[in-house]
C-alpha positions in Angstrom: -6.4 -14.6 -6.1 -6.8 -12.8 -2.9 -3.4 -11.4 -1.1 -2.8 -11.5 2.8 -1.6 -8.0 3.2 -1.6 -6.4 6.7 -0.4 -3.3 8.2 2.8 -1.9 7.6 3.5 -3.7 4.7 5.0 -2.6 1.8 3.1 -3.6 -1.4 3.5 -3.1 -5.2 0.8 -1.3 -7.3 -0.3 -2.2 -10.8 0.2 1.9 -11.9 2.5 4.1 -10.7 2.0 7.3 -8.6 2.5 10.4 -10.4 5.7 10.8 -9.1 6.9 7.8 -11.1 7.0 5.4 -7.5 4.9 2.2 -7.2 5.6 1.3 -4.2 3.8 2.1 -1.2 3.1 1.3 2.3 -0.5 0.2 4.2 -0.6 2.9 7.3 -4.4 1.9 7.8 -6.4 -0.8 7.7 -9.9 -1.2 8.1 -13.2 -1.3 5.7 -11.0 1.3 3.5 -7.3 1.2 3.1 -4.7 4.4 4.0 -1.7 4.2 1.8 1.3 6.4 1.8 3.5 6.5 -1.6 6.8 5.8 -0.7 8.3 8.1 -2.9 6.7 12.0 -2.5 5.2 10.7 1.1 1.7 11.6 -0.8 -1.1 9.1 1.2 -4.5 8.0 -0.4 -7.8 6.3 1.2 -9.1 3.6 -0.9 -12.1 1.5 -0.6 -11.0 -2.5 0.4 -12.2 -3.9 -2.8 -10.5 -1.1 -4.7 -6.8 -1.5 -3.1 -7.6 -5.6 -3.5 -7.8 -5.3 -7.3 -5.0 -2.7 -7.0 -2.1 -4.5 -5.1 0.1 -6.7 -7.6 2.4 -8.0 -5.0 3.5 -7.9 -1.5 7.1 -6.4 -1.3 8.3 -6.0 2.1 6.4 -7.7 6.0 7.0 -4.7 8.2 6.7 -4.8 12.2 5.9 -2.1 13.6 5.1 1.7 12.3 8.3 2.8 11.0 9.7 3.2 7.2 13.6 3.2 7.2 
């Protein structure tokens, strides 16, 4: 099962950040994946096939390149 994620999106990951948040939000898209935690603002590069098996779910569709 492949998701459609894109940029901006908030997605769901199968283990928590060490700050406890599993949330986080796609800033950078391309061959590998910039994600920001959404909790301690702490951001991580992962390879595409890494952050595929990774994601559990797609939370929020964001527009644009903004977190409220």
């Amino acid at each position: 099962m492949s998701l459609s994620y894109e940029l901006y999106d908030v997605v769901q990951m199968k283990k928590p950040h060490a700050c406890g948040e599993n949330r986080w939000w796609i800033i950078r898209m391309g061959m590998d994946i910039r994600l920001k935690c959404l909790g301690c603002q702490h951001s991580v590069l992962l390879p595409r096939a890494k952050c595929d098996r990774a994601i559990r779910k797609i939370l929020e569709h964001r527009e644009g390149n903004h977190v409220d």
